[in-house]
C-alpha positions in Angstrom: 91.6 105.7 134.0 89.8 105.1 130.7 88.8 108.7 129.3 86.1 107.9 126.7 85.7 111.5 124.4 82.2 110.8 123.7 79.5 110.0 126.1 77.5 107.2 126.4 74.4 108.2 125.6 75.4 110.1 122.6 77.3 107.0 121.3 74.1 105.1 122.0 72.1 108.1 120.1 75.2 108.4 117.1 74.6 104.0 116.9 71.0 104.9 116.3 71.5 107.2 114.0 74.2 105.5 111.6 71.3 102.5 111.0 69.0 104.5 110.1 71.3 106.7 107.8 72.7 103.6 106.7 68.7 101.9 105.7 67.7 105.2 104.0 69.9 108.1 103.1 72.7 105.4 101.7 70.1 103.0 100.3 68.3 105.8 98.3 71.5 107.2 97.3 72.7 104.2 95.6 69.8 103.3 93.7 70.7 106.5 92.0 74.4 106.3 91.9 75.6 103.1 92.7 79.2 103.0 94.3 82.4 102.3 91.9 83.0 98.8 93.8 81.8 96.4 95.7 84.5 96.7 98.3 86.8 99.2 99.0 90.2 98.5 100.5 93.7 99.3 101.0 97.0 99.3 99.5 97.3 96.3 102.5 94.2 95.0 101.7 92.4 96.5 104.7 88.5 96.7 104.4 87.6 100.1 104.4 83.8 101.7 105.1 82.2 104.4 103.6 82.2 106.8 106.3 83.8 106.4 110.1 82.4 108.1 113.1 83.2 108.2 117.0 82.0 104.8 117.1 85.1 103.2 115.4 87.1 105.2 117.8 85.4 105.0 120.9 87.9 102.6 122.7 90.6 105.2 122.7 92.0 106.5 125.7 93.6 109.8 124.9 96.9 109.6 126.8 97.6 105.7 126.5 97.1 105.9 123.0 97.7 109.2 121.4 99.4 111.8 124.2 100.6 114.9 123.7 103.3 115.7 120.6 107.1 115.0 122.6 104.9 112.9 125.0 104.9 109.1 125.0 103.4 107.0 123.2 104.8 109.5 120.8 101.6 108.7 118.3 101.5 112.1 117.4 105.1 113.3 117.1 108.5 113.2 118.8 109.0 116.9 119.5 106.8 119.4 120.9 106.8 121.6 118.3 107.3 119.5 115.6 107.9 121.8 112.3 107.4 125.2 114.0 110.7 124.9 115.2 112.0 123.7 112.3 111.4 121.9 108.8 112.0 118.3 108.2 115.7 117.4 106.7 115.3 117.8 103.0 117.9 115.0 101.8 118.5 114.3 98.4 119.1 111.0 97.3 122.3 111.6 94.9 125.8 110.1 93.6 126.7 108.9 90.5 129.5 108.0 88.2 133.0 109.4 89.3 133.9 111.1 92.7 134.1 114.8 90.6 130.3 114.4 89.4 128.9 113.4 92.7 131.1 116.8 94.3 129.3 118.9 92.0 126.1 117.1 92.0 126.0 117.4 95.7 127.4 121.2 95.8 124.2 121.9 93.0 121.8 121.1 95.8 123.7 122.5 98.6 123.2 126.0 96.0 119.5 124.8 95.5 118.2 124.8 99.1 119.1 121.1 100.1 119.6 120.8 104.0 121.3 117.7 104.5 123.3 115.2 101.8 122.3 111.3 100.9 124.8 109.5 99.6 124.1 106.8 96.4 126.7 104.2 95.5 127.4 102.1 92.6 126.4 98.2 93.0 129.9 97.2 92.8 130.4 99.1 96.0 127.1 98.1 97.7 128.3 94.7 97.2 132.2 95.2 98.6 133.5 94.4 95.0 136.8 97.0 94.3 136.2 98.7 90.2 138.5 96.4 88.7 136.6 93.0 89.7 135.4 91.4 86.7 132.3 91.5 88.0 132.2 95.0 88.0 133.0 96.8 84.8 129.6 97.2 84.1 128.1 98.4 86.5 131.2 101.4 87.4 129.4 104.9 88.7 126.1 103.4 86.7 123.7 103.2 90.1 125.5 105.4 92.3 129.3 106.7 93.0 132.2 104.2 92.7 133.9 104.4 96.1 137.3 102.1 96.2 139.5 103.9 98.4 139.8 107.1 100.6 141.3 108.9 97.6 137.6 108.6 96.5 135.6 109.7 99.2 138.4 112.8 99.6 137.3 114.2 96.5 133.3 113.3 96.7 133.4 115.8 100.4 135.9 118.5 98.7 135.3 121.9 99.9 132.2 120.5 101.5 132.9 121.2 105.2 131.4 118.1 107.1 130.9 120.1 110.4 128.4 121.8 108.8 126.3 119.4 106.9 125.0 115.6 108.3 125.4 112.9 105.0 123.4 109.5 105.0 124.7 106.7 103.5 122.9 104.1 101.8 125.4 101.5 102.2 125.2 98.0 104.4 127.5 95.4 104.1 130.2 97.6 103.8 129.2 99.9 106.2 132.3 99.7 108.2 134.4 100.7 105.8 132.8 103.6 103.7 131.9 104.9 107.5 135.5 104.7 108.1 136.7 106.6 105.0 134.1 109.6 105.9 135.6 109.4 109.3 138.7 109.6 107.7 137.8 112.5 105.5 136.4 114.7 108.8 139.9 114.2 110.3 141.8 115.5 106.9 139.5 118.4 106.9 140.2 118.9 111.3 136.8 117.6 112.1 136.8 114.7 114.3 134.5 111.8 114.7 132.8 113.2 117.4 131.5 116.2 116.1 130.4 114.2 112.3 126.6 113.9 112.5 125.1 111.8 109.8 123.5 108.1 109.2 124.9 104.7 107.7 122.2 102.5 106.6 123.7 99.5 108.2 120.8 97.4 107.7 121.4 93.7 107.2 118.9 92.2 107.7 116.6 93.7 105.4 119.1 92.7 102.8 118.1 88.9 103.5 114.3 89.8 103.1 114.5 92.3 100.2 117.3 94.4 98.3 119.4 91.2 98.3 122.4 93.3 98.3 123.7 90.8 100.9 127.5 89.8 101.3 128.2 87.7 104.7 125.5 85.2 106.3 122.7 86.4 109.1 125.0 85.9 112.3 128.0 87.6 111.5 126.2 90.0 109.1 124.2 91.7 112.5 127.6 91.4 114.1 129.3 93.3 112.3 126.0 95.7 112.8 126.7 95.5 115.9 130.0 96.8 115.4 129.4 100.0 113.8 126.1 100.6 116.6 129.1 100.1 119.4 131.8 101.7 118.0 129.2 105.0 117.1 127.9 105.0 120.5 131.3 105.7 122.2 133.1 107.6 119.5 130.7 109.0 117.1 127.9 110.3 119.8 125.8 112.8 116.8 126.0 109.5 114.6 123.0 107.7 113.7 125.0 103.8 113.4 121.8 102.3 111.7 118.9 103.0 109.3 116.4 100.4 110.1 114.9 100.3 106.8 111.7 99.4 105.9 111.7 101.3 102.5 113.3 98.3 100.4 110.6 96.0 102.0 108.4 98.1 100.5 109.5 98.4 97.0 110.3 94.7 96.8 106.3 94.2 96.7 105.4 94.3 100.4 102.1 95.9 101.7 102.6 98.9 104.1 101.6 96.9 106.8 104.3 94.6 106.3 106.5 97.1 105.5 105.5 98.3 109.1 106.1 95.0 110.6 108.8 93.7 109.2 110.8 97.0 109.9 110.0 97.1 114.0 110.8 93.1 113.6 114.5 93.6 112.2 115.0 96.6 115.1 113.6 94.3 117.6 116.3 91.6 116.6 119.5 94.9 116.7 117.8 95.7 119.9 118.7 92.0 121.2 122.0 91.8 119.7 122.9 94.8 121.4 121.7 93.6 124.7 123.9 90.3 124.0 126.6 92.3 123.7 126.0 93.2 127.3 125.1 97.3 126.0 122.4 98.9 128.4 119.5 99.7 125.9 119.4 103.4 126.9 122.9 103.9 125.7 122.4 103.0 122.3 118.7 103.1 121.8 119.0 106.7 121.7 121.0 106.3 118.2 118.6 104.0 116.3 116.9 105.2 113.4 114.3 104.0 110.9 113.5 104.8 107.1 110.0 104.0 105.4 108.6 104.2 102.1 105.7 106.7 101.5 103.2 105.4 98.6 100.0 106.2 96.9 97.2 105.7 99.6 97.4 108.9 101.5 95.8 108.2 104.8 97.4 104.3 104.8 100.8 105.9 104.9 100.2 108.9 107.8 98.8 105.8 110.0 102.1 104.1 109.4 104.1 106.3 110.5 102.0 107.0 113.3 101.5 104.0 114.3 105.0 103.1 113.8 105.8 105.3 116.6 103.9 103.9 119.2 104.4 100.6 118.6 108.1 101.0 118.7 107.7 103.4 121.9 105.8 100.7 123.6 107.9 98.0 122.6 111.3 99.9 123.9 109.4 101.1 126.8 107.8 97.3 128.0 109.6 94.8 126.2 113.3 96.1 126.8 112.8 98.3 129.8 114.0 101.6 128.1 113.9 104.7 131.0 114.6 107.5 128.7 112.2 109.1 126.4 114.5 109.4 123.5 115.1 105.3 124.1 111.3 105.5 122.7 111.4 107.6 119.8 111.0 106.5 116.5 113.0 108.6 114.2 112.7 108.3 110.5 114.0 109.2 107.2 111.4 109.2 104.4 111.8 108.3 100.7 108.6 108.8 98.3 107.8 105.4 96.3 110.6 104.5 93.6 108.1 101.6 92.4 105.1 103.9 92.0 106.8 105.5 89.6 106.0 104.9 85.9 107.9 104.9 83.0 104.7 106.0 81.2 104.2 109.6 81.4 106.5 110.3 83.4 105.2 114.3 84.2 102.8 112.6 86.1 105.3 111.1 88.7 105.5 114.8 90.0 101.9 114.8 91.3 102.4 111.3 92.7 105.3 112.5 94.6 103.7 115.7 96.3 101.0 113.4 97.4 103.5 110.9 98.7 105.8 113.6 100.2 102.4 115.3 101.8 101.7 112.0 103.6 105.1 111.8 105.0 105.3 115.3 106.3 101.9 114.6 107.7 102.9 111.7 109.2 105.6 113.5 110.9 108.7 112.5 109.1 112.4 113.7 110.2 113.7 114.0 106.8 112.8 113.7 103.2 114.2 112.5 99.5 111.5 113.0 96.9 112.3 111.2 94.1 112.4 112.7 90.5 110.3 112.3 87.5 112.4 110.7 85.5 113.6 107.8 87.9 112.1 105.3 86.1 114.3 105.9 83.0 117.5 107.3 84.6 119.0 108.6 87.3 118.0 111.8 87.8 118.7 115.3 85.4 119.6 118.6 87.2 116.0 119.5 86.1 114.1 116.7 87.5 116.0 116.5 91.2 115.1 120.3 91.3 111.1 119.7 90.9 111.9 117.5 93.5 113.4 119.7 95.5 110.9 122.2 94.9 108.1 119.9 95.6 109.5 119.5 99.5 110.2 123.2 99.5 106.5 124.3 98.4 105.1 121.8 100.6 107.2 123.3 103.7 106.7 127.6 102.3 103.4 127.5 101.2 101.1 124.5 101.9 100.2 125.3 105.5 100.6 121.9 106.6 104.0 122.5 108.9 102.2 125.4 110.7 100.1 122.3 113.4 101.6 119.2 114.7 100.2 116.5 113.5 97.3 117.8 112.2 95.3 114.8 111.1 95.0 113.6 114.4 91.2 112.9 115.9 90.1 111.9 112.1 87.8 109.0 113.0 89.2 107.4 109.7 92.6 108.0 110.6 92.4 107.2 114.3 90.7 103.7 113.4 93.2 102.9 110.5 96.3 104.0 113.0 95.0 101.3 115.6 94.5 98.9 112.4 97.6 99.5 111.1 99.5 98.5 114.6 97.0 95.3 115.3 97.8 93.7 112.0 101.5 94.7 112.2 101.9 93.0 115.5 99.9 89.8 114.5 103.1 89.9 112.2 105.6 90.5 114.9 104.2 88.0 117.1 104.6 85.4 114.3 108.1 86.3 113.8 108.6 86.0 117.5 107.0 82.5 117.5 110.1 81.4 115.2 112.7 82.6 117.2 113.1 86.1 115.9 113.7 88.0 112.8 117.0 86.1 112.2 115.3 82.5 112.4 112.4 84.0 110.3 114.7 85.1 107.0 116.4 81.2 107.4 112.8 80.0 107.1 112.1 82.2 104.6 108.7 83.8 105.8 109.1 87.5 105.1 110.5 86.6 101.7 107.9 84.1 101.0 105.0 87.1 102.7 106.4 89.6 100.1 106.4 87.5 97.0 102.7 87.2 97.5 101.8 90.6 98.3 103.5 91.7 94.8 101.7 89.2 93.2 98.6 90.2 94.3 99.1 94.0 93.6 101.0 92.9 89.9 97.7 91.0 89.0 95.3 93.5 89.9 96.9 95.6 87.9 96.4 93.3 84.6 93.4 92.8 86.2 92.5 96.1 86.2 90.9 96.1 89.7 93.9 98.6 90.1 93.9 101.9 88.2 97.9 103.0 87.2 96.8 106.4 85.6 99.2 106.4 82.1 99.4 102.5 82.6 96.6 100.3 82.4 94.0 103.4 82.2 94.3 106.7 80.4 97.0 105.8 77.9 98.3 107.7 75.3 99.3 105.9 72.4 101.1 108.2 70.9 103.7 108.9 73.5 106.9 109.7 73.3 109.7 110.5 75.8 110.1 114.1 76.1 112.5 114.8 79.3 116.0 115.2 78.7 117.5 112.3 80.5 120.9 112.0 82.4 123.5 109.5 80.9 126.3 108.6 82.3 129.5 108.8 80.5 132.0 105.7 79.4 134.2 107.6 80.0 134.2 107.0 84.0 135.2 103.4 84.0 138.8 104.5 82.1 138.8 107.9 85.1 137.8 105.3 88.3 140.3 102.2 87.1 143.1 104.8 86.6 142.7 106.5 89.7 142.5 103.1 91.6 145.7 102.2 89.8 147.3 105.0 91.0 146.6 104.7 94.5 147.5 100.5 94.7 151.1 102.0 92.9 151.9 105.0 95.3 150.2 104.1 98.7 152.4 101.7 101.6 151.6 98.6 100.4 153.6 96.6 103.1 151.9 98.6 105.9 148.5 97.9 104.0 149.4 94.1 103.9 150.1 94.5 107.8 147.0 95.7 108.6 144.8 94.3 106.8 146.4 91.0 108.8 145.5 92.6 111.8 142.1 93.0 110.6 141.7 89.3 109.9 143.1 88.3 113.6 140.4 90.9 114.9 137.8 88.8 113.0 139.0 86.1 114.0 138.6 87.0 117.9 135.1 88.0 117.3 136.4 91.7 118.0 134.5 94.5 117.1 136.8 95.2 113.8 135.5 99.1 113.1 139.4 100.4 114.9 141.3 97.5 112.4 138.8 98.7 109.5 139.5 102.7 110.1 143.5 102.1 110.5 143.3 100.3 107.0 141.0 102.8 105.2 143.7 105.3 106.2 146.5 103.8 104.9 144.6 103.3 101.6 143.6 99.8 102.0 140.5 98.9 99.1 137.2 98.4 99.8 137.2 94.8 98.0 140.8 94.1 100.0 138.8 95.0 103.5 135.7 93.0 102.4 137.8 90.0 101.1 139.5 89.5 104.4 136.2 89.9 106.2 134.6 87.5 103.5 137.6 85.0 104.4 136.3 84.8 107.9 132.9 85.2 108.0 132.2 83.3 105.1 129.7 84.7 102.2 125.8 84.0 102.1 124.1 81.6 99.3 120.2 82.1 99.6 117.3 80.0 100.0 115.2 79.7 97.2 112.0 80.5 97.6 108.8 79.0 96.0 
């Protein structure tokens, strides 16, 4: 049954009306005060009219399209209540230099109000490289917390009890391994896996397409994806095993529609692995979760996330059979735009981060980093991560906006640019499918080769100056300098992590870490899911660059494709 919420004749009336406002009241009005531009549009590039009315909406059907909030398609939320019943996550982003700073660092926004922990590591550990590779000296505790061993991650969670506070991790490639060392650190402190609630990132594919963080090729990079999703379904039930991650798409120069796309393409392709694995999908679908970016163009980013919803609550629903409701809900983690922020001004990144954290909570996020103002210089100072925090915090205590679920819901413009977000995305999707899938798609190159573009396109309309960047290419001061006190870290942590390491390859069972780490490779080698062989070693102090080098030795490592 088609329910229409406006009646013919007044549709037919409302058509009427719009051409005649449109011949005289606009026509009059602009030969006093002509628009900016010619065209208005997008962050995507989506068209977008001067005014929207219940003609642009008027092929919605109320329960196929929007439902009830905790109803499918889920358009409008996944719980009933939404924020009455409680506030979005407000996670952090944090982790830097030694184990001790990123303890106190976490345990100052545990003081401040912070309701979950996130989890940044250095790029030597992102990349399964132990702190005395070569390759890493530089870049020691510099990005995020060096992680080598277990004797790190012990002191990172001291006296912070991990029954009573979920952690993401933004960690892929290794996932297996710093996953196993916080299991590892729940059973020191009497807290076993399955009461540890938290997320691992886990997102490989997205590695391919954007933050290039990758280690081991597309086919036994998703296996080992796989791994963790299996392993966390029967042993870690409160764990999240993936972050499906759309966020680095986004700041590597892709528009939020392929953001959108790309993101429900990659957990389309988990989705199947999973199934090949012979897993029902309502055993593990319940577990997936997703994590956007939220920009600059307000209304753009709530019909994201709405429409990101339903599209992945039809998909689940018709495409993979999914019975249970939760098999259909999207659930997302929501970072405000690293990219958008400017080095120029930099006080002005606050207001660009309420309006980017207001879009998300709109849009109906799960949880929340805001990022600080001084990101585009450092990581952040206690100061800055605390406006941050406070930004989140005023939005949730005094704004208003958590009081109704989804609140924007039956906007004409946002209805219409929710449906346009979802048709373009899947004109994306059914591309990808056309090539075989996500994983044939990265080979080829096409998401690469689609995001290159889009960052050209945005990069020269900025030069350009079709694209105001207030403090950038518009409204400069001259004169500016750099008055934030910014957060260094210290030289002193590459002597601190390379001793500590030290210590731990001299006092720890090395035969019994030589056994199993032998183990390890035969698992690999069996194509078995390697997360028990993994944890056993992490325990008995095995590195993070021993682990990954045996996994390395059998999967191989990834060279990629040049694009042009």
């Amino acid at each position: 049954m088609v329910i229409i919420v406006f009646k013919d004749a007044l549709l037919e009336e409302l058509k009427k009306r719009v051409e005649k406002w449109e011949k005289e009241c606009v026509q009059e009005s602009l030969k006093r005060r002509p628009e900016r531009q010619k065209e208005f549009k997008t962050l995507s590039g989506i068209p977008v009219k001067r005014v929207y009315t219940p003609l642009d909406i008027q092929h919605l059907d109320y329960f196929r399209d929007l439902g009830l909030p905790g109803e499918y398609p889920f358009t409008r939320g996944i719980h009933a209540t939404m924020y009455r019943g409680r506030f979005w996550t407000m996670r952090q982003f944090a982790g830097y230099g030694t184990a001790e700073q990123t303890n106190q660092r976490f345990k100052y926004l545990l003081k401040e109000g912070e309701t979950g922990l996130s989890m940044a590591f250095d790029f030597p550990t992102i990349i399964g490289l132990d702190s005395d590779h070569p390759m890493a000296i530089n870049e020691i505790g510099i990005c995020g917390v060096a992680v080598d061993t277990l004797a790190d991650m012990e002191i990172i969670f001291d006296g912070i009890p991990l029954d009573k506070v979920t952690t993401s991790m933004t960690i892929n490639a290794p996932t297996p391994v710093l996953l196993s060392m916080y299991i590892a650190v729940g059973e020191k402190q009497g807290v076993p896996m399955h009461k540890l609630g938290g997320t691992v990132q886990n997102d490989a594919l997205k590695e391919f397409i954007a933050q290039k963080s990758y280690v081991f090729p597309p086919e036994p990079a998703v296996k080992l994806v796989t791994d963790v999703i299996e392993f966390c379904v029967k042993n870690v039930p409160k764990w999240n095993p993936i972050s499906i991650s759309g966020y680095h798409i986004r700041e590597a120069g892709a528009t939020a529609v392929q953001e959108l796309a790309f993101t429900i393409a990659d957990g389309i392709a988990y989705v199947e692995a999973m199934l090949e694995r012979g897993m029902d999908v309502d055993e593990f679908a319940p577990r997936l979760s997703f994590f956007f970016a939220s920009h600059n163009d307000f209304f753009e980013e709530i019909a994201k996330f709405r429409a990101a919803r339903r599209m992945w609550a039809k998909i689940m629903k018709e495409r993979f059979g999914a019975k249970k409701p939760r098999s259909m809900w999207l659930r997302f983690h929501t970072q405000t735009s690293g990219v958008a922020l400017t080095a120029q001004q930099p006080e002005n990144n606050i207001i660009r981060v309420t309006i980017q954290a207001l879009a998300a909570v709109l849009g109906g996020t799960q949880s929340l980093h805001t990022n600080s103002m001084d990101e585009a210089w450092a990581l952040p100072s206690e100061k800055a991560v605390r406006i941050a925090l406070r930004t989140q915090q005023i939005i949730a205590h005094e704004s208003g906006v958590a009081n109704v679920v989804d609140p924007l819901a039956g906007s004409y413009y946002v209805e219409w640019l929710t449906d346009k977000m979802e048709e373009e995305a899947m004109k994306y999707i059914d591309r990808i499918d056309s090539m075989g899938g996500m994983i044939e798609a990265v080979k080829k190159g096409f998401p690469q080769r689609e995001i290159a573009e889009s960052a050209y396109r945005f990069q020269k309309e900025v030069e350009e100056k079709k694209r105001i960047i207030v403090g950038v290419n518009e409204y400069i001061d001259e004169n500016e300098k750099l008055e934030i006190p910014l957060l260094r870290v210290d030289p002193e942590v590459v002597r601190v992590q390379l001793a500590r390491l030290k210590r731990v390859k001299e006092t720890r069972d090395n035969e019994r870490v030589k056994r199993l780490l032998s183990e390890l490779r035969k698992a690999a080698e069996r194509n078995e899911n390697v997360m028990p062989y993994v944890l056993n070693a992490v325990k008995a102090y095995a590195t993070l660059g021993e682990i990954m080098g045996v996994l390395k030795e059998v999967y191989g490592e990834y060279q990629e494709l040049i694009i042009f």
